[in-house]
PyMOL Python script that loads the backbone (N, CA, C, O; Angstrom):
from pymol import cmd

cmd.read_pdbstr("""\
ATOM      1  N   UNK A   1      99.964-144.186 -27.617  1.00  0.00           N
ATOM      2  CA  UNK A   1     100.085-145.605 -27.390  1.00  0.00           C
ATOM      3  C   UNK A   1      99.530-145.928 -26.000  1.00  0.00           C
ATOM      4  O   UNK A   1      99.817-145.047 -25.190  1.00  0.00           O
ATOM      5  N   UNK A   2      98.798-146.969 -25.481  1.00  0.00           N
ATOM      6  CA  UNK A   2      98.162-147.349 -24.884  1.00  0.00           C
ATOM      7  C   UNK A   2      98.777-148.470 -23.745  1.00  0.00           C
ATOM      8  O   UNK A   2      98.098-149.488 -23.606  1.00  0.00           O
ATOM      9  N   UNK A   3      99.700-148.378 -23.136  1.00  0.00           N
ATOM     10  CA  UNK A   3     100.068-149.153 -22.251  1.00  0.00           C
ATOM     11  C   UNK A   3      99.331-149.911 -20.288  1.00  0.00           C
ATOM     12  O   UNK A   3      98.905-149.262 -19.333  1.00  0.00           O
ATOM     13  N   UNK A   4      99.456-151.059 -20.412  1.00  0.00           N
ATOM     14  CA  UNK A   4      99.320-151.061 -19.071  1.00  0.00           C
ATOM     15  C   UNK A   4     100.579-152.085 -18.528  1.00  0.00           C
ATOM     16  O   UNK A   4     101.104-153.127 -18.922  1.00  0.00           O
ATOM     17  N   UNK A   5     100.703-151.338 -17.620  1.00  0.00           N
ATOM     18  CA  UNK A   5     101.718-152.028 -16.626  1.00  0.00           C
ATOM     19  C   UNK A   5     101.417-153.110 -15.493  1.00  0.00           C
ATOM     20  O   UNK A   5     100.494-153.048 -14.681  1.00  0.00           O
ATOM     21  N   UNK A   6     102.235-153.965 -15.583  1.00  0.00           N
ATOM     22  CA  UNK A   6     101.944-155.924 -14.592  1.00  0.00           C
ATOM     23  C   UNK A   6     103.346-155.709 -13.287  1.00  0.00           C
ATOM     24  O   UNK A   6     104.516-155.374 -13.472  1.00  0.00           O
ATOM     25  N   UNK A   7     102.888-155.931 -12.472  1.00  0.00           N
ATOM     26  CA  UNK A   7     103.566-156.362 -11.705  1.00  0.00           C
ATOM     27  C   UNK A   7     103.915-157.852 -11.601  1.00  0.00           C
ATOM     28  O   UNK A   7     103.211-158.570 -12.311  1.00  0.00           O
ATOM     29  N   UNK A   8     104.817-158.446 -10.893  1.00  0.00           N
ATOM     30  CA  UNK A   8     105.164-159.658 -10.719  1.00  0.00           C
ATOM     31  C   UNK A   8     103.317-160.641 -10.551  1.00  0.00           C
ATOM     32  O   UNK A   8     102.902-161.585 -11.223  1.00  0.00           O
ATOM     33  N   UNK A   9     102.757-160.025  -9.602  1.00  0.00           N
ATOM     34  CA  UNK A   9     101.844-161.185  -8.980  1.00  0.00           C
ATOM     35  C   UNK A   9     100.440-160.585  -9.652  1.00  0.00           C
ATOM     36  O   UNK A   9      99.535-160.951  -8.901  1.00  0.00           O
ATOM     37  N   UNK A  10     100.011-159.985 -10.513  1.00  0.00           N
ATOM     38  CA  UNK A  10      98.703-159.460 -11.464  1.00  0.00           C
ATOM     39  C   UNK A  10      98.370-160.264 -12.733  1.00  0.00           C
ATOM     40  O   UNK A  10      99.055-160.608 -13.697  1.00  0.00           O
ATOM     41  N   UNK A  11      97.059-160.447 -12.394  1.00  0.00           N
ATOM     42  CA  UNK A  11      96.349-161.420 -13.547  1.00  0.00           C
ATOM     43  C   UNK A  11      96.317-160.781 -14.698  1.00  0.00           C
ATOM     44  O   UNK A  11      96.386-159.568 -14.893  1.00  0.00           O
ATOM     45  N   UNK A  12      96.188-161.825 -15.611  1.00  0.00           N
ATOM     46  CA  UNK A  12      96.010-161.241 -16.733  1.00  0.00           C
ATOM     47  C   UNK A  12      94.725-160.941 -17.329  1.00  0.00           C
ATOM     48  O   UNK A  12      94.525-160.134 -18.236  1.00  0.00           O
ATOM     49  N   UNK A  13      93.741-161.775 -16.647  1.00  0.00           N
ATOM     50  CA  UNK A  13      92.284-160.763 -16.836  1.00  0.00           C
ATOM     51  C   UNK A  13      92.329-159.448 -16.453  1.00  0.00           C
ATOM     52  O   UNK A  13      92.063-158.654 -17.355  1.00  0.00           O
ATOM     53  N   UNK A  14      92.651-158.871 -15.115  1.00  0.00           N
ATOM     54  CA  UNK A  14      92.552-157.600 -14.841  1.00  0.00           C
ATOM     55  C   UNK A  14      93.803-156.701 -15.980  1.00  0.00           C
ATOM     56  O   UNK A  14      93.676-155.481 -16.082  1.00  0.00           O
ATOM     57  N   UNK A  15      94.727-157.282 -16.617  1.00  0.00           N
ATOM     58  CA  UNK A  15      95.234-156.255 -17.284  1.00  0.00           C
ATOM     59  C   UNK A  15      94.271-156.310 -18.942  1.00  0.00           C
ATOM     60  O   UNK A  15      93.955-155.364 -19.663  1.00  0.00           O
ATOM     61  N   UNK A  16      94.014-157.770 -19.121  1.00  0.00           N
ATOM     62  CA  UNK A  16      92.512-156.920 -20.004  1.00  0.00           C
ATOM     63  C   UNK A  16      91.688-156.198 -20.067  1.00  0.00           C
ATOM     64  O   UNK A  16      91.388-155.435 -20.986  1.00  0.00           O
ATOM     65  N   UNK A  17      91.097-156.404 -18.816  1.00  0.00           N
ATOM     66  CA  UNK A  17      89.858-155.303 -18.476  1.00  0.00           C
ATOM     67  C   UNK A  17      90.636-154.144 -18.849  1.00  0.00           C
ATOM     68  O   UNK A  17      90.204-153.556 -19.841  1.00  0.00           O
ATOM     69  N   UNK A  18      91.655-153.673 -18.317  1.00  0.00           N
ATOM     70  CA  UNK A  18      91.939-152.186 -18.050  1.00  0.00           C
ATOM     71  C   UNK A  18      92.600-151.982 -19.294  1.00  0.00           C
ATOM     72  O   UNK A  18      92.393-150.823 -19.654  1.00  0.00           O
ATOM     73  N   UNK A  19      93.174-152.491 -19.955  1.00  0.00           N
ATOM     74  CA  UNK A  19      93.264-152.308 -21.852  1.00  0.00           C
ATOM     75  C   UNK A  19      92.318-152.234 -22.278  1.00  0.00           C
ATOM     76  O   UNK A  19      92.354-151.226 -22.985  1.00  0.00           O
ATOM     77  N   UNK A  20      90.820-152.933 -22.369  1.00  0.00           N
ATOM     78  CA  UNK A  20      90.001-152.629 -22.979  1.00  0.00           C
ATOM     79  C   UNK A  20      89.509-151.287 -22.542  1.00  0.00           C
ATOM     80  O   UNK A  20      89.124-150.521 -23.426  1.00  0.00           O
ATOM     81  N   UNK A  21      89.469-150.894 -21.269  1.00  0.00           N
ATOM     82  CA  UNK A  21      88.688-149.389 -20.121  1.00  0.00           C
ATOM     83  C   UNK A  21      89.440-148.688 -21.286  1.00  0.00           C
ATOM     84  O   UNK A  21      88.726-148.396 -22.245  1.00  0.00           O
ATOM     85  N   UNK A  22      91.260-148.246 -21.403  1.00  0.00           N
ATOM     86  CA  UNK A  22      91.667-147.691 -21.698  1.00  0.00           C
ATOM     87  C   UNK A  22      91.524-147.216 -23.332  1.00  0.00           C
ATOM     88  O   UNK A  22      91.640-146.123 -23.886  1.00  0.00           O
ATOM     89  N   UNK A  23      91.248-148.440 -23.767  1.00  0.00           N
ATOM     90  CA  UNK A  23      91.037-148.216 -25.248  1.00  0.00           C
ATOM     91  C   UNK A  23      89.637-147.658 -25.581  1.00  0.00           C
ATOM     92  O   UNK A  23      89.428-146.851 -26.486  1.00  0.00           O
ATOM     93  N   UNK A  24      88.629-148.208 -24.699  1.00  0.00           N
ATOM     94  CA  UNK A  24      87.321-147.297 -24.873  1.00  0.00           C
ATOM     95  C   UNK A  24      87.231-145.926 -24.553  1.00  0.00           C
ATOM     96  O   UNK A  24      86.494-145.076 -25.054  1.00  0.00           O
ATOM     97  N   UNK A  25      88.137-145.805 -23.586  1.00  0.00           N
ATOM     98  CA  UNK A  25      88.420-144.591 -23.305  1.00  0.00           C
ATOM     99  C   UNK A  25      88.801-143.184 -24.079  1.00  0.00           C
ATOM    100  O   UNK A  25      88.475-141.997 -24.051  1.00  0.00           O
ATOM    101  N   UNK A  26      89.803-144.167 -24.869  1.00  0.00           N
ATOM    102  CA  UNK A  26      90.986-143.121 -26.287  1.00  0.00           C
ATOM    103  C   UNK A  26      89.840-142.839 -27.150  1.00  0.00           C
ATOM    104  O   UNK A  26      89.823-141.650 -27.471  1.00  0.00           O
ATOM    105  N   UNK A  27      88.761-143.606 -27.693  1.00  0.00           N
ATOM    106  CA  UNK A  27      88.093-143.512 -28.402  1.00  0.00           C
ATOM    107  C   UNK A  27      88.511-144.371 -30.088  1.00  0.00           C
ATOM    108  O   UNK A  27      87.816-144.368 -31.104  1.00  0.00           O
ATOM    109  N   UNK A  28      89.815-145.010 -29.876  1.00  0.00           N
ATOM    110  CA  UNK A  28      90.927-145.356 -31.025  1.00  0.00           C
ATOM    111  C   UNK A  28      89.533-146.437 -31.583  1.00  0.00           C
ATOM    112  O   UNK A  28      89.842-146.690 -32.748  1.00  0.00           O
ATOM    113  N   UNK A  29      88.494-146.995 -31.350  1.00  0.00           N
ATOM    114  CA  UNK A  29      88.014-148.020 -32.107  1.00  0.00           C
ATOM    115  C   UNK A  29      86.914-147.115 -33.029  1.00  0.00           C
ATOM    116  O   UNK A  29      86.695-147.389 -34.209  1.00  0.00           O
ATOM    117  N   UNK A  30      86.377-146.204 -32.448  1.00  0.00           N
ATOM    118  CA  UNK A  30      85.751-145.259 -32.693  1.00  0.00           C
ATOM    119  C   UNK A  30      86.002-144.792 -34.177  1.00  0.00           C
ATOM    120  O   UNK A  30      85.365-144.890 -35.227  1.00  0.00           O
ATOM    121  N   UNK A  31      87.133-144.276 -33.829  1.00  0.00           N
ATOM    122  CA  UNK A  31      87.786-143.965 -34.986  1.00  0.00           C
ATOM    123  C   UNK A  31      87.989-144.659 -35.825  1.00  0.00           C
ATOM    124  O   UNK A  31      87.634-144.212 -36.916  1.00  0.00           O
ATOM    125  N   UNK A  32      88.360-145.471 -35.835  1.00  0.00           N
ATOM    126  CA  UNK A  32      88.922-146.788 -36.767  1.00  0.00           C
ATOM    127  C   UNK A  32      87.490-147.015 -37.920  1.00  0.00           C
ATOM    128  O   UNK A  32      87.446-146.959 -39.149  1.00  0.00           O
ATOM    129  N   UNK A  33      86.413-147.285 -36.882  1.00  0.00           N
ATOM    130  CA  UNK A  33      85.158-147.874 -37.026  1.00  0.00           C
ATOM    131  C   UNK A  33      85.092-146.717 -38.665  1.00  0.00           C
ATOM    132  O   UNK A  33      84.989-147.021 -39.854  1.00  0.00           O
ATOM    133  N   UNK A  34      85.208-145.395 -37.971  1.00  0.00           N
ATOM    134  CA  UNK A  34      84.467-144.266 -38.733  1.00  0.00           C
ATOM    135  C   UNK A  34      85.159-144.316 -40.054  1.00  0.00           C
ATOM    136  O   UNK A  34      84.569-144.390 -41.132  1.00  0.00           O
ATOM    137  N   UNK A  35      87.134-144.244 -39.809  1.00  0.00           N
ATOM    138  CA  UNK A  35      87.883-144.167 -41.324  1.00  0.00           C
ATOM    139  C   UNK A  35      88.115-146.053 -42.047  1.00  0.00           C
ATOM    140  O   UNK A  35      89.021-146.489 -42.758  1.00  0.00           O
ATOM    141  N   UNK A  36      86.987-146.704 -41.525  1.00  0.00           N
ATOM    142  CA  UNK A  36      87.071-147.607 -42.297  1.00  0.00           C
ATOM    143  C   UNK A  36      86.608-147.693 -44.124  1.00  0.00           C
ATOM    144  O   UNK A  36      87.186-148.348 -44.991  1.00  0.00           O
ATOM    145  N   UNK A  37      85.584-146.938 -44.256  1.00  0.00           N
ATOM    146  CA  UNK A  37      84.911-146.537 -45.391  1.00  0.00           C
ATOM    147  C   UNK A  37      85.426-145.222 -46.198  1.00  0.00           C
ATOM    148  O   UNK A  37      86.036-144.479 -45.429  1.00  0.00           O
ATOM    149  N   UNK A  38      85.365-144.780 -47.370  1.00  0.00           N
ATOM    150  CA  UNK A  38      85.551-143.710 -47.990  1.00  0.00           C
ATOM    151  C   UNK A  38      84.480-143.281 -47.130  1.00  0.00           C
ATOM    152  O   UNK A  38      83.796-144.009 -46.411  1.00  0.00           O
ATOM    153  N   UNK A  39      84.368-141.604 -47.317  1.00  0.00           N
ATOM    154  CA  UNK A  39      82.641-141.010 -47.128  1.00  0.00           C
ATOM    155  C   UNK A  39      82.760-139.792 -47.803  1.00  0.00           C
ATOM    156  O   UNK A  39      83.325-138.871 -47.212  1.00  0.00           O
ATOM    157  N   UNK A  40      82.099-139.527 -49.542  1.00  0.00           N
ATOM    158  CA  UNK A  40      82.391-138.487 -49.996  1.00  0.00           C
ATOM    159  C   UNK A  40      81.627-137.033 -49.349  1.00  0.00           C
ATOM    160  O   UNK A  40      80.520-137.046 -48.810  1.00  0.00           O
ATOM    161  N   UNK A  41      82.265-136.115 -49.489  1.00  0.00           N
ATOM    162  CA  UNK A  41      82.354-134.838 -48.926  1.00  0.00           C
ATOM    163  C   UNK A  41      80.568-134.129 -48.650  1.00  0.00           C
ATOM    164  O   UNK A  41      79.986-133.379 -47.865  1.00  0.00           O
ATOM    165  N   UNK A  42      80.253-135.039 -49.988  1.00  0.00           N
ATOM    166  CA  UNK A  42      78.335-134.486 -49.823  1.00  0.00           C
ATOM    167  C   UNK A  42      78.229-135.781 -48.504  1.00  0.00           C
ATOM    168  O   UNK A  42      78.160-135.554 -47.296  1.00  0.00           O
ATOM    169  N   UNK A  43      78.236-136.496 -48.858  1.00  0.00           N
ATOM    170  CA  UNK A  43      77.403-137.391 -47.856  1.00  0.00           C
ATOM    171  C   UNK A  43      78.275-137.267 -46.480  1.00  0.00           C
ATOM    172  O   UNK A  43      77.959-137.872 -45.456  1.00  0.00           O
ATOM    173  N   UNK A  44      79.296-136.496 -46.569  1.00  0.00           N
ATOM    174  CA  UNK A  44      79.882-136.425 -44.896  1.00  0.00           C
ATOM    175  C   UNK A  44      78.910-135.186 -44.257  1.00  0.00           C
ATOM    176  O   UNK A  44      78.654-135.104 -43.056  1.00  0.00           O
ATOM    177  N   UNK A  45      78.402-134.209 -45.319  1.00  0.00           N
ATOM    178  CA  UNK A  45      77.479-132.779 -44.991  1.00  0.00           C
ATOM    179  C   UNK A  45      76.424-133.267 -44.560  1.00  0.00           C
ATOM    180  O   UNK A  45      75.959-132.784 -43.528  1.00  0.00           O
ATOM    181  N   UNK A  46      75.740-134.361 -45.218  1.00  0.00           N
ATOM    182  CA  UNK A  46      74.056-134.766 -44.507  1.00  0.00           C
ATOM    183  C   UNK A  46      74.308-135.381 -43.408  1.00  0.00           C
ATOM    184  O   UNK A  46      73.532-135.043 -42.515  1.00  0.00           O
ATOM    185  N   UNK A  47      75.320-136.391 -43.007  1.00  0.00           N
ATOM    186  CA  UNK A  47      75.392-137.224 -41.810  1.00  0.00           C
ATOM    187  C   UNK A  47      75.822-136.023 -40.628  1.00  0.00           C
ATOM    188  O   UNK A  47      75.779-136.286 -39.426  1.00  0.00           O
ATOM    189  N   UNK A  48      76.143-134.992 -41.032  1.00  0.00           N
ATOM    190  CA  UNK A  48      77.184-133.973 -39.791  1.00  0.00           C
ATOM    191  C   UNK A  48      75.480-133.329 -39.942  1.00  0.00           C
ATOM    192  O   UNK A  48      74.658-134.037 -39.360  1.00  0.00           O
ATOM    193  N   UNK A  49      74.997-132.282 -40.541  1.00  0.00           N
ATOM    194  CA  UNK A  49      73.527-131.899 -40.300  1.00  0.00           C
ATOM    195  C   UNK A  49      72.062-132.689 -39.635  1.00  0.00           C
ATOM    196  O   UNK A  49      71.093-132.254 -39.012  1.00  0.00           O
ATOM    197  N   UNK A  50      72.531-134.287 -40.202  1.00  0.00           N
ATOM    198  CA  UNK A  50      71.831-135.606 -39.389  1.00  0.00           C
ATOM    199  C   UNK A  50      71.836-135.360 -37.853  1.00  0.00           C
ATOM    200  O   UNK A  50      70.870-135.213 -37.105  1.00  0.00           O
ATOM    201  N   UNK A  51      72.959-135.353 -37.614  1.00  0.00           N
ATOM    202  CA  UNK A  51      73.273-135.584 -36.426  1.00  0.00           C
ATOM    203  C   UNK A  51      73.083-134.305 -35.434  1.00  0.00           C
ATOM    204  O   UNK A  51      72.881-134.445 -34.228  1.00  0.00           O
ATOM    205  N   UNK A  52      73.171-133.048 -36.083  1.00  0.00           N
ATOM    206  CA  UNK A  52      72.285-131.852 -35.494  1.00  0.00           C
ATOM    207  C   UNK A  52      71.382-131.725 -35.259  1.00  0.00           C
ATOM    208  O   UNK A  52      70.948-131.097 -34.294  1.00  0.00           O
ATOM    209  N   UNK A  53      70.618-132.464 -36.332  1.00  0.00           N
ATOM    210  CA  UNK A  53      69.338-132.071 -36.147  1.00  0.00           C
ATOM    211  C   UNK A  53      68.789-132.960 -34.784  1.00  0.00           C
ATOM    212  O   UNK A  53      68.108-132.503 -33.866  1.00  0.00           O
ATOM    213  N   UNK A  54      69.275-134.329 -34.924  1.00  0.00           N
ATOM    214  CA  UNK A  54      69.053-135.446 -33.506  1.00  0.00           C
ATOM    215  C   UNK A  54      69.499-134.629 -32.322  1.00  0.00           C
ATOM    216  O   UNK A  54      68.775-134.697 -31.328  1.00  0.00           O
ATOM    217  N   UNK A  55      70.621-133.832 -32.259  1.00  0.00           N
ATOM    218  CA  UNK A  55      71.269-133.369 -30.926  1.00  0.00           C
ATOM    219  C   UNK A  55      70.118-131.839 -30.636  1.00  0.00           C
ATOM    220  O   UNK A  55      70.176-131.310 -29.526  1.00  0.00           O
ATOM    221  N   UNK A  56      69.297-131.348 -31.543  1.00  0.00           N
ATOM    222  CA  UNK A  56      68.662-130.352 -31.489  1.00  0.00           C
ATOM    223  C   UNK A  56      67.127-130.579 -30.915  1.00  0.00           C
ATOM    224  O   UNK A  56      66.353-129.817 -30.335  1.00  0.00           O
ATOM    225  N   UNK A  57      66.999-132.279 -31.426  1.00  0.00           N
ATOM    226  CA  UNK A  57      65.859-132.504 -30.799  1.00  0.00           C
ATOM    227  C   UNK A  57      65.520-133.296 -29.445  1.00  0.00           C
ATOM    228  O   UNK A  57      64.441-133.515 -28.895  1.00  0.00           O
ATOM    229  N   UNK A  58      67.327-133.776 -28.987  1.00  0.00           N
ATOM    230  CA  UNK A  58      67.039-134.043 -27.932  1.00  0.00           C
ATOM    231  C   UNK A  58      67.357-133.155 -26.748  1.00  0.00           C
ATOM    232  O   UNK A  58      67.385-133.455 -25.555  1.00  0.00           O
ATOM    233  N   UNK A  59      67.586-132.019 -27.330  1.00  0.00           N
ATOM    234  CA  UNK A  59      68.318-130.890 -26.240  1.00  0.00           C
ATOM    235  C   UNK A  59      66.893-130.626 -25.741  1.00  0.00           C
ATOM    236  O   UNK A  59      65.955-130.657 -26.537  1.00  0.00           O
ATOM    237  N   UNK A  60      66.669-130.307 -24.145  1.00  0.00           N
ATOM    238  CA  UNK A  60      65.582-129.783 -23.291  1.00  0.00           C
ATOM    239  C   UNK A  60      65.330-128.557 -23.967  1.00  0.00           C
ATOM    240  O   UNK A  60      66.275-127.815 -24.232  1.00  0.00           O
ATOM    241  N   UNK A  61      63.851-128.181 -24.357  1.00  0.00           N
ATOM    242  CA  UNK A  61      64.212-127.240 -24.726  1.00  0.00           C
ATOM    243  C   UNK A  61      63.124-126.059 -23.470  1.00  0.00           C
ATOM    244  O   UNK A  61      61.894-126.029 -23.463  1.00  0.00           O
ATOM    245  N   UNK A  62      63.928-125.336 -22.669  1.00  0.00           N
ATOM    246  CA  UNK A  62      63.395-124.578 -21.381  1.00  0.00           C
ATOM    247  C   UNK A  62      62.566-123.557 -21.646  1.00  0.00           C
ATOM    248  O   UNK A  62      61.579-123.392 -20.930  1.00  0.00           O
ATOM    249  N   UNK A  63      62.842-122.685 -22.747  1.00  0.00           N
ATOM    250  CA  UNK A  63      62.350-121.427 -22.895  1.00  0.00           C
ATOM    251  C   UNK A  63      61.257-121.405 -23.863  1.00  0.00           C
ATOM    252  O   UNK A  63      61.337-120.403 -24.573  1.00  0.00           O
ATOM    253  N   UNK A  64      60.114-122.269 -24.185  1.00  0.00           N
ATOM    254  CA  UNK A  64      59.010-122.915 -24.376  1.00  0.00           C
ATOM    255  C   UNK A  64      57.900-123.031 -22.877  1.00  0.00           C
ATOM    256  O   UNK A  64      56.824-123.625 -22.950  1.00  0.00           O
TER     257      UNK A  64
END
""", "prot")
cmd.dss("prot")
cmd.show_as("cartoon", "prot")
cmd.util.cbc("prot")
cmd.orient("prot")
């Protein structure tokens, strides 16, 4: 759970900002975003290999 704490004399913009920092932070929308949809088990395998293959081609590659 995600709390922020107010003192007597603190705005309430700055305790937004820092709820939103905090929640981007947790990653909780992230998530949300992702288990909004079913995603059957084949198509969770191409998007997880998708995404290797992107992280494979943007890795430096040195020993070339």
């Amino acid at each position: 759970m995600i709390e922020v704490k107010l003192d007597e004399g603190d705005r309430l913009e700055w305790a937004l900002k820092a709820f939103k920092k905090k929640v981007l932070k947790s990653g909780i929308l992230k998530e949300l975003r992702r288990k909004r949809h079913y995603v059957k088990p084949s198509e969770a395998r191409q998007l997880k290999s998708a995404a290797a293959r992107r992280r494979a081609r943007q890795k430096p590659r040195s020993s070339e």
